[in-house]
N, C-alpha and C positions, 0 to 999 in steps of 0.2 A: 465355584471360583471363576471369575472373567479372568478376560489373557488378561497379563500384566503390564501392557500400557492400557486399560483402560482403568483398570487398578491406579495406574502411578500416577495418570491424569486426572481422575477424580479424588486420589488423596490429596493430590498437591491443590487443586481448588479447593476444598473442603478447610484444608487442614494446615495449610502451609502459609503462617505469616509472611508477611515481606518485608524484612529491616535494611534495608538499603536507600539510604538516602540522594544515594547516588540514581539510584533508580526511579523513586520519586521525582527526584528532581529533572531526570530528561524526561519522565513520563509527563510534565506539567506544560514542558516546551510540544513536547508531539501532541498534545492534547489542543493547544491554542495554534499547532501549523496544520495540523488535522480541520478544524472548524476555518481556518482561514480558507484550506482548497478547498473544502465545500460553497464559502461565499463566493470563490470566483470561479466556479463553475455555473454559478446562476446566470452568468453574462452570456452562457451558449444555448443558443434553443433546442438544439440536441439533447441535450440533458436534462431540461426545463420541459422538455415533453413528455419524460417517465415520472414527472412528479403527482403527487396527489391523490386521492382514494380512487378505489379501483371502480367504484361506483359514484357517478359524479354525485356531492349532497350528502353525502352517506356523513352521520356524526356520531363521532366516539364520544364517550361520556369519558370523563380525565384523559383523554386521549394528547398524543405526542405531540408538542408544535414539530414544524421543520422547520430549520434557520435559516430567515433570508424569505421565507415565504407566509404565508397564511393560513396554510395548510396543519389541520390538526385529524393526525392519524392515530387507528390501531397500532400497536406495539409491532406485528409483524411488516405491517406496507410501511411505516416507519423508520426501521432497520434497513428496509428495502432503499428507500429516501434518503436518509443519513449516509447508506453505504456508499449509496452512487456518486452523490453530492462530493462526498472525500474524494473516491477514486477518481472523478473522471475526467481530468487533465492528466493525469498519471505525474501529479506534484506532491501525493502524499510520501510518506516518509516507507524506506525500504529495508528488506534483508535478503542478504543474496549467500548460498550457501550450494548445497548439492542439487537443492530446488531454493527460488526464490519465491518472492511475492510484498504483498505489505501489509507490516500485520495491523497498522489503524485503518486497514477496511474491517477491521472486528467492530469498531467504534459502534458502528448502525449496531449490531446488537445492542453494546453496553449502554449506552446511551437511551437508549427505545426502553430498555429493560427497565432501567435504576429510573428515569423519568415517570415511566407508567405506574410500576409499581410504588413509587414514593408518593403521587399524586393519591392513591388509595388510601396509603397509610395516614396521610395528612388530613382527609377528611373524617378518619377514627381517630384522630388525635396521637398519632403515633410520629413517630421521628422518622424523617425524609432521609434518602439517600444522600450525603454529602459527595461533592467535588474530589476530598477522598478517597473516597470509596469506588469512585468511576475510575483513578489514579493505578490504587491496588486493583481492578479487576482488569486495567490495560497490560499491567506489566503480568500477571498469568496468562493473558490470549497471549501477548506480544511473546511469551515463554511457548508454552504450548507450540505454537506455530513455527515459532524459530528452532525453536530445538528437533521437533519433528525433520525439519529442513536440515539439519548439518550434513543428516548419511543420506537422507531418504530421498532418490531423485522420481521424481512422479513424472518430470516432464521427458523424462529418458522414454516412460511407456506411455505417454501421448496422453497424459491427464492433466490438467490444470492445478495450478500452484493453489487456485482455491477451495480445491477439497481441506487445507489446512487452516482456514481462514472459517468452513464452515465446524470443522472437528471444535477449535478452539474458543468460538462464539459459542457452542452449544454447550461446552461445558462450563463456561463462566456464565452464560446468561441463564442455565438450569440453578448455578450455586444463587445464583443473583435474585432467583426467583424462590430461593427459600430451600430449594432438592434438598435432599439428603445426600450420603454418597452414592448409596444405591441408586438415586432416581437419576446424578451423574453418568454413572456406568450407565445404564438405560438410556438416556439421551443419545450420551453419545457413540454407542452401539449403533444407534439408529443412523448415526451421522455416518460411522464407516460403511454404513448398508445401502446406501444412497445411490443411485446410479449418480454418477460423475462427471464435471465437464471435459468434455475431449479441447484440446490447443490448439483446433482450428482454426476458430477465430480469430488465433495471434500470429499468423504466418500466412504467408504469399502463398497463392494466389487468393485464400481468405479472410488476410486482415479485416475484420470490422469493427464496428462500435459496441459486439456484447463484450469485449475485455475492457471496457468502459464500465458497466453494468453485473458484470459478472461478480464481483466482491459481495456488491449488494444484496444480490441473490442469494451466494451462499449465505451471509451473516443472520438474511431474513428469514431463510430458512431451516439455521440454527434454533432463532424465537421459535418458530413452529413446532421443533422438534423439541425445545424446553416444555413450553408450556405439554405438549400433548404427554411428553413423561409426567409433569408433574399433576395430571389427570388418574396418573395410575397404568397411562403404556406400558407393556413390558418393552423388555428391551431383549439384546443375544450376545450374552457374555461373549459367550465362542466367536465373533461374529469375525476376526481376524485370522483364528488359527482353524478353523474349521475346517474339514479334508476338503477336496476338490470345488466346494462351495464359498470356503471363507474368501478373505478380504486378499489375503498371503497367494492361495495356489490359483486365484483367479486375476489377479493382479500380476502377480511377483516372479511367476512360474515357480511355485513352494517356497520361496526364499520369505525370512521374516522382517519384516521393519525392525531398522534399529533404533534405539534411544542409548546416545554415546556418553550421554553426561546427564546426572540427574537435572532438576528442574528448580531454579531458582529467580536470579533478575539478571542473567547473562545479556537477553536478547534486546532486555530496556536499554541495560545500560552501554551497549554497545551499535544501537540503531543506527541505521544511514540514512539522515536529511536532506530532502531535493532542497537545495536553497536556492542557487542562482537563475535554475530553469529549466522546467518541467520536460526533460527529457528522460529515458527508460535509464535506468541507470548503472548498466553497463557502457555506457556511450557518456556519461555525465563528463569523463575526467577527458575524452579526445571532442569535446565542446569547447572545455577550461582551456583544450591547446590551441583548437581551432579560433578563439577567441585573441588567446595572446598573439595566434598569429595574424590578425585580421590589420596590424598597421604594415605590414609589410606584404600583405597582397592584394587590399584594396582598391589598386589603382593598376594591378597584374594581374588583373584573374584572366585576360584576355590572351596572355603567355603563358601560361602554366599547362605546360605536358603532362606531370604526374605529381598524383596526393598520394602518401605513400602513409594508410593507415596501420598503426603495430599493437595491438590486443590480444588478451585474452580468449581463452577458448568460449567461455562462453558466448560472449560477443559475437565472434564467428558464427557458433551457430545459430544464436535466436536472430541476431540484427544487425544482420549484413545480407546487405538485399540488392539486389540487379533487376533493370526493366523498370516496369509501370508500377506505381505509388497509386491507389486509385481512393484513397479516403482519408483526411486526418487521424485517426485509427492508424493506417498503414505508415505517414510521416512519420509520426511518433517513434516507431519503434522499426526505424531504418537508419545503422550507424553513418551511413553517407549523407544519407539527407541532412543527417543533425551537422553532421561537419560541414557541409556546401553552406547553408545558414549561416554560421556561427563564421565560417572565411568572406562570404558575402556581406555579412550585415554587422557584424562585430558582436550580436549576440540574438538571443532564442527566447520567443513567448511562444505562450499557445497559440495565438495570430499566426506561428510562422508556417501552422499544419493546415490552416484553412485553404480553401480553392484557390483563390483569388492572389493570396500570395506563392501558392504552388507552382501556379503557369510563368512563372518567371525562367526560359528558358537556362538561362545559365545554371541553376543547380543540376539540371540533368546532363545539363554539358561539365560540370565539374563530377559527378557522381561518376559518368562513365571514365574519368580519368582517373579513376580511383582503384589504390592495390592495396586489397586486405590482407591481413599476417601474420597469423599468432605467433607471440611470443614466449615462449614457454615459460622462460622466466617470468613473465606475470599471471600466466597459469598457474604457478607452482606458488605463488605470492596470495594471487588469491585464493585459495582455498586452504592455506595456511592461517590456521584459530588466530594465530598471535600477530599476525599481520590485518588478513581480510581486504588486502590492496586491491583495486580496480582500476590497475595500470591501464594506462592507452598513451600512445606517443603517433604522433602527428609531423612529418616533413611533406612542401611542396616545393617542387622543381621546376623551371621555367625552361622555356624553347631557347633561350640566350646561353642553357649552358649551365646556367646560375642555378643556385639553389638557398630557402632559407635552412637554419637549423632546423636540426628536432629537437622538437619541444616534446617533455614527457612528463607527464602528469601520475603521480601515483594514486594519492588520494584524494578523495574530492571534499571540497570545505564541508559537507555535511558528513563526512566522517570521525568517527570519534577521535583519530591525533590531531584534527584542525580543528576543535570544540571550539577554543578558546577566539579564534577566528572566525568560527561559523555561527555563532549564538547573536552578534549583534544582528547578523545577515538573514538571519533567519525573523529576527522581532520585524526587521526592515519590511522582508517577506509580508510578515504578519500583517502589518501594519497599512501595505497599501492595497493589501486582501480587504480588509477589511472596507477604506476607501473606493473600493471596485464595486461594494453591495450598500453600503449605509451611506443615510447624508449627518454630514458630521455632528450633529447632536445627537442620533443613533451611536456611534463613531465613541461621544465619551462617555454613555452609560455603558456599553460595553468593553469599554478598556475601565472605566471607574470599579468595575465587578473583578475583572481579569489581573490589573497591573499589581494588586497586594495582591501576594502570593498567598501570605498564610489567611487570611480572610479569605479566598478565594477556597482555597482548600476546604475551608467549614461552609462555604455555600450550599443550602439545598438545592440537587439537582433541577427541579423546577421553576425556581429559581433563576439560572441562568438563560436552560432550556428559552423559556418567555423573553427573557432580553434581547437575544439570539432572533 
């Protein structure tokens, strides 16, 4: 008998329909904002450097295109590709809980998988993977990962948010690839056994660009660990509760991972969309303030004594930062910077992390007049099921005395209470992603594929994949 999450997680892949139409339905929107960050991540040569087989020439026989490029890969460097592609504006879509993360950096699996494998089936005359099917295997990772996240804080002992990213890839893209339950459980045994990413990366003084790349990796090397179960790897049921060797007394200091709620379409149907700009998204909702505030200090940023930033704990700790910024990597995910922007310029692209618009002294001259300060009250909001708020409140003060209001922001438009608000915002999104990579007759064979929905849904993977 395996410990019982890997038990719960491989029934639930194997066995566990999904009737949620509600779930389908955001899973079709994160699917088409998912491939959009990928397009507009082709504009940065950062990014554009990790692409393509690892051996230059090398040809895969039915092998994977990548969207936006020319590049037809293995199912594993694939995954690697698709992952990156999504994550690395950090505009894909999020969940934020005891640990966060995003769980369509799973996508590089799903995508690599249901592609490669459907192209095989199609030359035996077999029936391809449908748009569907990629739909239903988003909302299991997107489950998997999210719900592993409500108790379980990984970044409390210094481990990356993507060890969940690769758990939840390796058990959907082992179902995906045919496994049994068994060869589930074995996969993703192998995934708990993993040595794991340390959170260096994501923090001062070593902010860099593998938390760009990091999703990627895990998702890719979920593929690897599918296929090599479904070869016949054993796997190590025990491989969590094992005495001083397992996952638990090595990790946890003896303590067990918890699973607080079983496993359904929770995590689909309550995901958080980057819509208006691509900032980490604890910092999303004091951008939205910093923005409303940007007509009344436009023309005063050169009086302004103090920013008086009011968040949550999270916040506090991952991305609030003092000193030197030394990379877009490090902009990104520094709650002042994002607010000196958004009071400066009245709002936030990825341009606003590059070099060139960094050395604008005045953001460091607003950053240092900056007072961070949790509010418990949206501590205790966010982490609350029935809320999930990502309060942030924003007032600046002037040398005259003056002062504007606080503006406070609960939720952000890609939150599920501003659905109804955030869905056109999000197509908009879509829509000039898309214009960032394609020239417009590109432009309506992939919206002609995308804009019907239920056609779309019956798409063969390959199909799209090729349009893309």
């Amino acid at each position: 008998m395996a410990d019982e999450i890997l038990e719960q997680i491989a029934g639930y892949v194997i066995d566990t329909p999904i009737t949620s139409e509600l779930a389908y339905e955001t899973a079709y929107y994160s699917l088409l904002d998912s491939l959009g960050c990928a397009l507009l991540a082709l504009s940065f040569p950062a990014c554009r450097k990790h692409l393509g087989p690892v051996v230059a020439g090398t040809l895969v026989p039915n092998g994977v295109p990548i969207p936006g490029t020319d590049f037809v890969l293995d199912p594993i460097k694939a995954a690697f590709d698709i992952g990156i592609l999504i994550r690395w504006l950090d505009y894909n879509d999020t969940w934020l809980a005891a640990e966060w993360g995003h769980p369509s950096d799973n996508l590089g699996a799903i995508l690599a998988v249901t592609d490669f494998i459907s192209r095989d089936r199609m030359q035996q005359g077999l029936p391809p993977y449908t748009i569907h099917d990629v739909l239903t295997a988003m909302i299991k990772a997107y489950e998997i990962q999210g719900i592993l996240a409500l108790k379980n804080s990984f970044n409390q002992i210094g481990l990356d948010h993507v060890i969940l990213v690769k758990v939840a890839s390796t058990a959907v893209a082992t179902a995906l690839l045919g496994g049994t339950k068994e060869q589930v459980i074995n996969a993703i045994s192998q995934a708990w056994l993993d040595g794991h990413s340390l959170r260096t990366y994501r923090h001062a003084p070593n902010t860099g660009s593998r938390k760009s790349w990091a999703a990627g990796d895990a998702t890719s090397r979920a593929v690897q660990l599918a296929m090599m179960s479904l070869k016949g790897e054993m796997g190590y049921p025990l491989v969590l509760s094992a005495k001083k060797w397992g996952f638990n007394d090595t990790y946890l200091q003896g303590k067990s991972l918890v699973l607080n709620q079983l496993f359904g379409s929770y995590v689909m149907e309550n995901i958080l969309f980057k819509i208006s700009f691509p900032a980490e998204f604890h910092a999303q909702t004091a951008v939205e303030c910093a923005i409303i505030l940007y007509p009344h200090v436009k023309d005063k940023w050169h009086i302004i004594e103090k920013i008086v930033l009011t968040t949550q704990e999270p916040a506090v700790r991952i991305i609030a930062k003092s000193g030197p910024l030394y990379n877009p990597a490090d902009r990104d995910h520094c709650l002042q910077y994002m607010v000196a922007i958004g009071l400066l310029h009245g709002e936030l692209t990825a341009l606003h992390y590059e070099d060139t618009m960094a050395q604008d002294p005045r953001i460091d001259d607003l950053r240092a007049k900056m007072v961070v300060a949790e509010n418990t009250a949206f501590t205790k909001d966010y982490y609350d099921p029935e809320k999930r708020s990502i309060a942030n409140a924003v007032q600046v003060f002037f040398t005259d005395g003056s002062s504007t209001q606080q503006i406070t922001v609960e939720y952000p438009i890609g939150h599920k209470r501003r659905r109804n608000d955030g869905l056109p915002l999000l197509l908009k999104k879509w829509r000039n992603n898309l214009a960032a990579a394609y020239l417009p007759e590109q432009i309506t064979k992939v919206q002609l594929i995308c804009s019907d929905k239920n056609n779309f849904l019956k798409a063969p993977v390959p199909d799209v994949m090729d349009i893309f």
